[in-house]
C-alpha positions in Angstrom: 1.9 16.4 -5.8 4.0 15.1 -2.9 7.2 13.6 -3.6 7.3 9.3 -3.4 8.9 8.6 0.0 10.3 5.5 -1.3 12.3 7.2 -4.5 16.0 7.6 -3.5 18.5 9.7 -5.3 21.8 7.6 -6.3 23.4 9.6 -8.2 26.2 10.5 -5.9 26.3 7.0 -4.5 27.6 5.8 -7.9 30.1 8.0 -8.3 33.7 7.6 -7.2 34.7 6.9 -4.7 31.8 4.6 -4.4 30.6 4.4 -0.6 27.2 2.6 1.0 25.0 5.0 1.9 21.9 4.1 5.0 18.4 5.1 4.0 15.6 4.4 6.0 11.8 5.7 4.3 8.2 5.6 5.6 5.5 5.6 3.6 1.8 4.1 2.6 2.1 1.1 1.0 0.0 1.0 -2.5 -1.1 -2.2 -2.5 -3.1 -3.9 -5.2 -6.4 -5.8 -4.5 -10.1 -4.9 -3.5 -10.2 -3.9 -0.3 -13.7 -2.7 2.1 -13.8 0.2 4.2 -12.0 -0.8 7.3 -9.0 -2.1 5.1 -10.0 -5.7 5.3 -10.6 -8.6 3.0 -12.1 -11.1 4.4 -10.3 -14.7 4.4 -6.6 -12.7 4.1 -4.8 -10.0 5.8 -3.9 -7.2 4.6 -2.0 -3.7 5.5 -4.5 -1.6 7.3 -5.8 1.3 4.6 -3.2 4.0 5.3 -0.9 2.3 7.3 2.6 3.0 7.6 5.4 0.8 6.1 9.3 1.3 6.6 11.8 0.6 4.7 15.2 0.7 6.6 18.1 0.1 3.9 21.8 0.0 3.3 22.6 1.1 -0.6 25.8 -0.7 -1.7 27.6 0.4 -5.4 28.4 -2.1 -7.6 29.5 -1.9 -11.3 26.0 -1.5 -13.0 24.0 -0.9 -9.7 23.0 -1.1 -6.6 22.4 -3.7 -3.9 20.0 -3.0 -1.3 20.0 -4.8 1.6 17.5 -4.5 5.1 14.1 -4.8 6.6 10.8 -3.9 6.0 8.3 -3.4 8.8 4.8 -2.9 8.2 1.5 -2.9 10.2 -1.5 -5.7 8.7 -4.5 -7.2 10.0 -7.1 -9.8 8.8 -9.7 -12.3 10.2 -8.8 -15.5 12.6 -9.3 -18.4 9.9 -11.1 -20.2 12.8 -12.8 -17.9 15.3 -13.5 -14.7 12.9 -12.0 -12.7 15.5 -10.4 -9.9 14.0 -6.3 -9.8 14.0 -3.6 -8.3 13.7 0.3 -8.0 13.9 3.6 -6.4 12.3 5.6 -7.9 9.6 9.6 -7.6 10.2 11.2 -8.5 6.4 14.5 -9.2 5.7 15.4 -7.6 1.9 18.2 -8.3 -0.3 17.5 -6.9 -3.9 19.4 -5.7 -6.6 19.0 -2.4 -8.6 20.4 -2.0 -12.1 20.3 0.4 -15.1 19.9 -2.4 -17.8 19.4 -6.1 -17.6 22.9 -7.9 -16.4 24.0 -10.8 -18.7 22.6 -14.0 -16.7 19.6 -15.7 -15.8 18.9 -14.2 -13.2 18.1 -10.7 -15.0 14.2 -10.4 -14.2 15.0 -10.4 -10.6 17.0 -7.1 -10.6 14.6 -3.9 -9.7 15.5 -1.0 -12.2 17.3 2.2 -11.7 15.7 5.1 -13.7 16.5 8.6 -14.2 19.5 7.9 -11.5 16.7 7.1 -8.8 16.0 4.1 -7.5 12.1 3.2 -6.5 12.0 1.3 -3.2 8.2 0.8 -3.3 8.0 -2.5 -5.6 10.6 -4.0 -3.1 8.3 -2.9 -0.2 5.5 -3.6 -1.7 6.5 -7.2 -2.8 8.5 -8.0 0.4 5.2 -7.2 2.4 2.8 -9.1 -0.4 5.0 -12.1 0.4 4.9 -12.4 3.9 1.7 -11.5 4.9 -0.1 -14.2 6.8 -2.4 -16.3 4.1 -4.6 -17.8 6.9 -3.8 -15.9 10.3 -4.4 -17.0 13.4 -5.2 -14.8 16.6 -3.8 -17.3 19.1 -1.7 -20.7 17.9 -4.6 -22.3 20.6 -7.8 -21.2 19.1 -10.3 -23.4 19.4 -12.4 -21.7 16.8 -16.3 -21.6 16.7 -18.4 -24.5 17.6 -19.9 -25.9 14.3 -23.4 -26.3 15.9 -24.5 -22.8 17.5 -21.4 -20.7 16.4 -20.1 -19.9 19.9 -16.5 -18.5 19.8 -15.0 -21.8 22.1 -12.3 -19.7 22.9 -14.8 -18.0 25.4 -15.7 -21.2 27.1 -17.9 -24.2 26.3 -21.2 -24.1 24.2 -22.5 -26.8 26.0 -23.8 -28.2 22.3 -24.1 -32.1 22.9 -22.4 -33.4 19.5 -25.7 -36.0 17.9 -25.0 -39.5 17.5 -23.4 -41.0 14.4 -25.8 -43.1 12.7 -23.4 -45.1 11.3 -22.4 -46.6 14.8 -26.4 -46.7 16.5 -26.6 -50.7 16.0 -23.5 -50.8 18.7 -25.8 -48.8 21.0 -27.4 -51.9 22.1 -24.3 -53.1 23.5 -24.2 -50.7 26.5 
């Protein structure tokens, strides 16, 4: 079995005299969720099945852990929510996470990642960081005109020349013309 890309070593790092060390990994990212064949779910993006993310990280010692600080860049693709075009683009992430060996006294204790066995797992931070950011209802243009609600023509291909029927509501006013 193939080592996990995102498990760093740390040992040395937390030794004195404690110095930040620069990692940067690549790896698939194991996300969770039912995906199809091509990788995509409809109504939501997704990272393409696998796809490549990278994790590109400074390790800094404190007393108790370590903090991680960087980006994430990953690949993901989806469905435009308007035209059903499909879509896709590259996540940049800012991280700033803590690792620890036990829970810190504070509140803020469930947001530290842990540190076991003197290695530190970076795949829940990538994983989360990408789970967080990926687009909920992407878009393959900020323009798209979508599909017309009558024939289904993508409008962003020109007009569908579907003649919108009159309301109803306003025929009595007709009259007046």
């Amino acid at each position: 079995m193939a080592a996990d890309p995102f498990v760093v070593p740390v040992a040395r790092l937390r030794r004195p005299p404690a110095r930040e060390a620069h990692e940067v990994r690549r790896g698939e990212v194991a996300l969770a969720g039912p995906l199809d064949e091509a990788g995509i779910d409809p109504g939501r993006s997704v990272v393409p099945t696998g796809a490549e993310a990278v994790c590109d990280v400074t390790l800094v010692p404190f007393t108790g852990g370590i903090d991680v600080e960087g980006t994430v860049t990953a690949p993901w693709s989806g469905v435009c929510r308007r035209c059903a075009e499909p879509v896709s683009g590259e996540l940049q992430i800012h991280v700033h996470e803590r690792f620890a060996d036990e829970p810190l006294a504070g509140p803020s204790d469930e947001e530290l990642y842990p540190i076991v066995d003197d290695d530190l797992d970076l795949g829940p931070l990538v994983r989360d960081a990408v789970v967080l950011e990926l687009p909920m209802a992407p878009l393959c243009r900020p323009d798209c005109a979508g599909l017309c609600p009558r024939c289904g023509a993508n409008l962003n291909e020109g007009d569908c020349g579907c003649v919108a029927p009159r309301d109803p509501r306003w025929a009595n006013l007709d009259v007046l013309r």
